[in-house]
Each structure stands twice: as C-alpha cells, then as structure tokens.
N, C-alpha and C positions, 0 to 999 in steps of 0.2 A: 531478163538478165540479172537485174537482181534479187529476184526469187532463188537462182540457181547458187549465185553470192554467198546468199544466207543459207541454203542447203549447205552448201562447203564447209561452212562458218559450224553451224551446226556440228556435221562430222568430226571437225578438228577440236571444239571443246566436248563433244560425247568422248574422243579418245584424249583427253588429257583430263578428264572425270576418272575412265576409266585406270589411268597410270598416276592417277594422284590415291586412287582406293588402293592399287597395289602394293604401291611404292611412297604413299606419301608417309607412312610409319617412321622411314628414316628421316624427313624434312621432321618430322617430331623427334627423333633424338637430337637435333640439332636447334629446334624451339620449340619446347614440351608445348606452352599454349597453341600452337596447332594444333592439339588432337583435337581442342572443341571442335573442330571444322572437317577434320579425317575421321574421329569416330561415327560422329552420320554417318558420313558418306562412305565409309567398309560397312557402315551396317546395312547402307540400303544396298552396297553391290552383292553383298553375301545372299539378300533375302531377294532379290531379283536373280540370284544366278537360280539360289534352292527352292523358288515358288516357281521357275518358268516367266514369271512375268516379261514383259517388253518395256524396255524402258521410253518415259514419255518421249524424249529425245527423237526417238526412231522416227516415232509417229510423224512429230515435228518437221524431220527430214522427206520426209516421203511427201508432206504436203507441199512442203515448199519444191522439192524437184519437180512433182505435179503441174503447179503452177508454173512452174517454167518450162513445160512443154518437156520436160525428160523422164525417163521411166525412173518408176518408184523398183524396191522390193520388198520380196516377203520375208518371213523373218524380223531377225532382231539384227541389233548392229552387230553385235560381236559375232554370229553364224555370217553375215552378208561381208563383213571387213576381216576380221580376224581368223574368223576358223577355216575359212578358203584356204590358205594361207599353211595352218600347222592340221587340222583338217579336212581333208579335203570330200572327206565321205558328208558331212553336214554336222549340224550340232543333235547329238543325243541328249536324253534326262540326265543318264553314267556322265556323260560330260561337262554338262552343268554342273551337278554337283561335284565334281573333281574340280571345276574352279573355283566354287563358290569354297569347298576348301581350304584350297589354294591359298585366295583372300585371306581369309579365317588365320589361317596357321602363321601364313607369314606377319600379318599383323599383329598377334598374338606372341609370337617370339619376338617383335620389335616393341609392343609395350611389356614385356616382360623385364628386356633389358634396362629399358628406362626407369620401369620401377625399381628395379636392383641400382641403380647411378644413383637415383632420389633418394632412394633408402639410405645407401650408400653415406651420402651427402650429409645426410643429416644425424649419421652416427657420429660422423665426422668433426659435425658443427658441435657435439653434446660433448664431443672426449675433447 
C-alpha cells in the first residue's frame, strides 16, 4: 500500500518537474532569483527530451509500483502520461526534439524579457 502511495507521490512531483521546466520562466519574471533553481532544471529537460534519455524518476516509479504488486511500464513518463493523451501514435525522436525545443524557445523568450526589464531598470536607476 504504501509502495503504490509513493508511486503516486512520484508521478505527481515528476509532473510538476515537468510544468515547472515549462512554465517556471514566468514564476522567474515575477522573482528573478528563481532562475538559480529553473535554469537547471530547463536544462536537464531540454537535454533529456534531445538525448532520448529516461528520466530517473520513471525508474523510481516503476520500482515502487513493482513492489506494490501493480504493473510497471515501458517507456518514459511523458510517452506513458503525457503523449497518450496529445499523441496517441507513441513518442518518436521528431517528437522529442519538438519538445525539447519547445522547452528551449519558451524559456528563452521568457529570460529574454527579463533581461530587457533588468536592463531596463537599471538605465533607469543611472538617468
């Protein structure tokens, strides 16, 4: 029972990892000292979507549903949760790297903005 617990537990911080790589950019316009904590972690989703990799998570997941007597699967989380979903044919390499883009881009125009407000800011403070 509570191996399956922690399964669950798992899934729900693998997908708020995952919505914090996406989306945490703008929680950084609104307190730049988060990027220490968001730029990691876009960089390891970018480099796990474009190396293929599995994130350890999954692994994590699988063993603990194991142990509780429930079937694991194959794959990674975002093919097994996510890509069912918008997906339905599986996850391709074209796919990965269209998100691992994705990542990339939107993060990328969200610290672009902020360095424009800093910059911004500090012409500000000199005139």
């Amino acid at each position: 029972m509570m191996a399956a617990w922690l399964a669950d537990a798992v899934v729900l911080v693998h997908l708020a990892y995952i919505v914090f790589v996406m989306l945490g950019g703008l929680l950084v316009l609104r307190w730049p000292r988060l990027a220490w904590l968001h730029l990691p972690a876009a960089a390891w989703g970018v480099a796990v979507e474009w190396s293929g990799w599995i994130c350890p998570l999954t692994p994590l997941e699988n063993t603990l549903r194991q142990r509780a007597g429930l079937q694991a699967y194959g794959g990674d989380f975002i093919q097994h949760y996510v890509l069912q979903l918008i997906y339905p044919d599986g996850l391709t390499r074209e796919i990965q790297m269209v998100l691992g883009a994705l990542v990339l881009a939107l993060n990328m125009a969200v610290y672009f903005a902020l360095y424009r407000r800093v910059r911004r800011r500090r012409a500000n403070a000199r005139a």
